[in-house]
Every structure is written in C-alpha cells, then in structure tokens.
N, C-alpha and C positions, 0 to 999 in steps of 0.2 A: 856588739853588746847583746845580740839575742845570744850568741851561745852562756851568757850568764845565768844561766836556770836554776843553778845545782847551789852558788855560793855567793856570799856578800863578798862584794870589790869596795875598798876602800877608794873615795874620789876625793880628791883635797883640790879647790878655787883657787884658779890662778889669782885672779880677783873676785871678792865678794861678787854674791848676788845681790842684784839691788834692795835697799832694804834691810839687808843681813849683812851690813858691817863685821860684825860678830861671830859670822858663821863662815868658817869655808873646808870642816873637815866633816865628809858627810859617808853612808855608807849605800851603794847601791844594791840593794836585793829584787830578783825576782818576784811579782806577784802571783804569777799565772806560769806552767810549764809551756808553753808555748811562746814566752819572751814576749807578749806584744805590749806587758804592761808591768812597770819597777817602781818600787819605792825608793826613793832619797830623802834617806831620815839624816838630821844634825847630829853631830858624835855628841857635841856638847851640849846637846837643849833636844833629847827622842819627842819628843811633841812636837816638833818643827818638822815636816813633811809635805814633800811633792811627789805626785805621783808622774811619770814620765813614761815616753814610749818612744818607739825607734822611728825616728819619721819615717820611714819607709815602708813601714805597719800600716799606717793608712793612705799615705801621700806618694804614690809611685814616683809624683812627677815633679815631687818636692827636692831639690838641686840649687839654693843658692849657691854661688861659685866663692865657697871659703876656706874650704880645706886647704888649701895650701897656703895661705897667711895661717893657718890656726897651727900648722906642722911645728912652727918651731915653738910657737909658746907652748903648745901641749910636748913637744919633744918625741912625736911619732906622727910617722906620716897617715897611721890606720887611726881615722878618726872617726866618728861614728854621732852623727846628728840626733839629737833625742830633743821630742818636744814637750814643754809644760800643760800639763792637762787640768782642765778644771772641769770638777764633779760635781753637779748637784744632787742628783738622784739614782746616776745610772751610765752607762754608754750612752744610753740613748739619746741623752742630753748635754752629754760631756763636749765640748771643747777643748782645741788644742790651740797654743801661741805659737804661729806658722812669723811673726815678725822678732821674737826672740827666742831660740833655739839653743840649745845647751848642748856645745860640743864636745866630745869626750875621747878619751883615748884608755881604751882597757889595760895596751901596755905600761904606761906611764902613770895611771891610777888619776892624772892630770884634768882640768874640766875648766872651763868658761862661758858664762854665756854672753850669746854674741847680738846686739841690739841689732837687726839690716836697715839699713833707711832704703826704704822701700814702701812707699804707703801703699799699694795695693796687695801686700800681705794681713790678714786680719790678726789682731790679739785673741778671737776667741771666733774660731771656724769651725763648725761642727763636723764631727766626726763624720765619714760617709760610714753608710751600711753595708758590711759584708757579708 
C-alpha cells in the first residue's frame, strides 16, 4: 500500500465495517508522499472517513499471524495490514487500533477488517515518535 502515493485505489468490504452496514465501497488516497498516512473515504456518503496507515509505519514488530486465512477472502496472497487511526489534535496524540486492523489487498482492490481476540493488543496505542 505505500507505493499508493500518486492515485486513489478503489477498496470494496468484503464485509461491512462495524457500524457501516451501509458502506463497503470506499476509495483509498494517499495523504502524505511518503505513504505513512491514507484516507478512506465512503464512495456513497465523502463525509465518512478514516484515516489509515500501514502498520509497519509505526509498529516494526506488529505481525499478527493472518495473512494467510485472509489470502483467500481477499483473493491475493500480498496483503498489506493498515491500521485505524484516531486524531484528535495531531500525530502527537494520535492513536492507532493495533486489536482491529484492516487487511487489504491493492491487487484485488478487496479489504476486511479483522477483530484479533487478543486482549493485550490496545484499541487506541499511541503512536511512537520518529
């Protein structure tokens, strides 16, 4: 997904996101030429937005073991973990949701996100400083 810099990729849900029943065709654009930070706006409702990043942007050592149950629902084995970020002022304060991760595949335009039972992953872990 970081080489997405230049164009919007269309992502259509395998299954809704929670919450958005309603929504599962969405468009992924670059924020930043350096790929660490994307918008995922709703095709059907542009006020509906997450901002997302590539776990691997901040979390070297972020590896749940999914890709390969997620291969065939997305229908590509290159799948590309991106996590949900919540903003309130800044990076500085920003949080990412390291317990639900939105798996994606740029071939297939395909997405899911994946709940881990895992309770020593957090909903909202602040960003480290680079």
């Amino acid at each position: 997904m970081t080489t997405m810099t230049d164009t919007a990729l269309q992502i259509t849900f395998v299954e809704p996101l929670p919450g958005f029943a309603d929504e599962d065709e969405y468009t992924l654009t670059a924020i930043d030429s350096r790929g660490v930070l994307f918008s995922l706006r709703s095709m059907r409702d542009p006020n509906l937005r997450f901002v997302l990043t590539p776990a691997a942007a901040f979390f070297d050592d972020y590896r749940p073991d999914i890709t390969s149950v997620l291969a065939g629902v997305l229908g590509s084995e290159d799948v590309e973990l991106m996590l949900v970020l919540t903003i309130t002022s800044g990076l500085a304060d920003a949080t990412a949701n390291l317990r639900a991760p939105i798996a994606m595949s740029a071939q297939t335009g395909r997405a899911v996100q994946v709940v881990l039972d895992d309770e020593s992953l957090p909903m909202r872990q602040l960003l480290p400083r680079h």
